[in-house]
C-alpha positions as CSV (number, residue, x, y, z in Angstrom):
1,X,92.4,97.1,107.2
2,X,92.7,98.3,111.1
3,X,95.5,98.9,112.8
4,X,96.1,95.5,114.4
5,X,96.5,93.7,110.9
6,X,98.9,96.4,109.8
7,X,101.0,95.9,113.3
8,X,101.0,92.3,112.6
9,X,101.5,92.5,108.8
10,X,104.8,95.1,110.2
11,X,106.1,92.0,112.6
12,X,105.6,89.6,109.8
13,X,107.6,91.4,107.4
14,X,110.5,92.2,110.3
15,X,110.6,88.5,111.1
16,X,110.9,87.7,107.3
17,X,113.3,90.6,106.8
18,X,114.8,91.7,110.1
19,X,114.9,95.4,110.8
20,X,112.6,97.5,108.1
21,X,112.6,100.7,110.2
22,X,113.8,102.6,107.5
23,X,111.6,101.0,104.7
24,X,109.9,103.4,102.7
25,X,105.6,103.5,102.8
26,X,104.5,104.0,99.6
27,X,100.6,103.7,97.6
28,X,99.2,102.5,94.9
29,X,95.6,102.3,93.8
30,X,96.4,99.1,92.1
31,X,99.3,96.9,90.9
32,X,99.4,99.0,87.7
33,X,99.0,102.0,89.2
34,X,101.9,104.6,89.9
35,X,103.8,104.8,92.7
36,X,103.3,108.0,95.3
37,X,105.4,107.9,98.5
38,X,103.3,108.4,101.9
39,X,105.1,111.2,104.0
40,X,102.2,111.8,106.7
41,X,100.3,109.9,108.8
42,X,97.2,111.8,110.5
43,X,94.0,111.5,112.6
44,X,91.7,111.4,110.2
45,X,87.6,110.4,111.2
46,X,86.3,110.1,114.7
47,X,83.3,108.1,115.7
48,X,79.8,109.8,116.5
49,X,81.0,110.9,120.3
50,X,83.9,112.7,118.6
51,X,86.5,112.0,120.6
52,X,86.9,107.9,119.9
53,X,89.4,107.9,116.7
54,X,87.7,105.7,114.3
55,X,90.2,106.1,111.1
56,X,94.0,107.1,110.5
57,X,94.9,108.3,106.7
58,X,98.2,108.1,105.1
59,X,98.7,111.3,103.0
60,X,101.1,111.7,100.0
61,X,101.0,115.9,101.0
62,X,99.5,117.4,103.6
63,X,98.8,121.3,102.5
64,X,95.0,121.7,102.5
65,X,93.9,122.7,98.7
């Protein structure tokens, strides 16, 4: 997914829904899967010049391990 299908997947759901701004993100791996809430959103991988942002990542925690 890029960020243009999740923008419009966003409108779609507010057009179905009306306002969602305080809809919660969460993830799953899969349908089964448990649930974990997404609290972070960062810059994650940048293409070969280093400066083009190539990837975003949603984190469930954001302390380094």
């Amino acid at each position: 997914m890029n960020i243009k299908q999740l923008k419009n997947y966003i409108q779609n759901l507010e057009n179905e829904h009306g306002n969602i701004d305080d809809v919660t993100i969460n993830f799953r791996w899969s349908q089964d899967s448990d649930v974990h809430v997404c609290h972070f959103v960062e810059e994650d991988l940048y293409k070969e010049d280093n400066k083009t942002l190539d990837t975003i990542c949603f984190l469930t925690d954001n302390e380094e391990s």
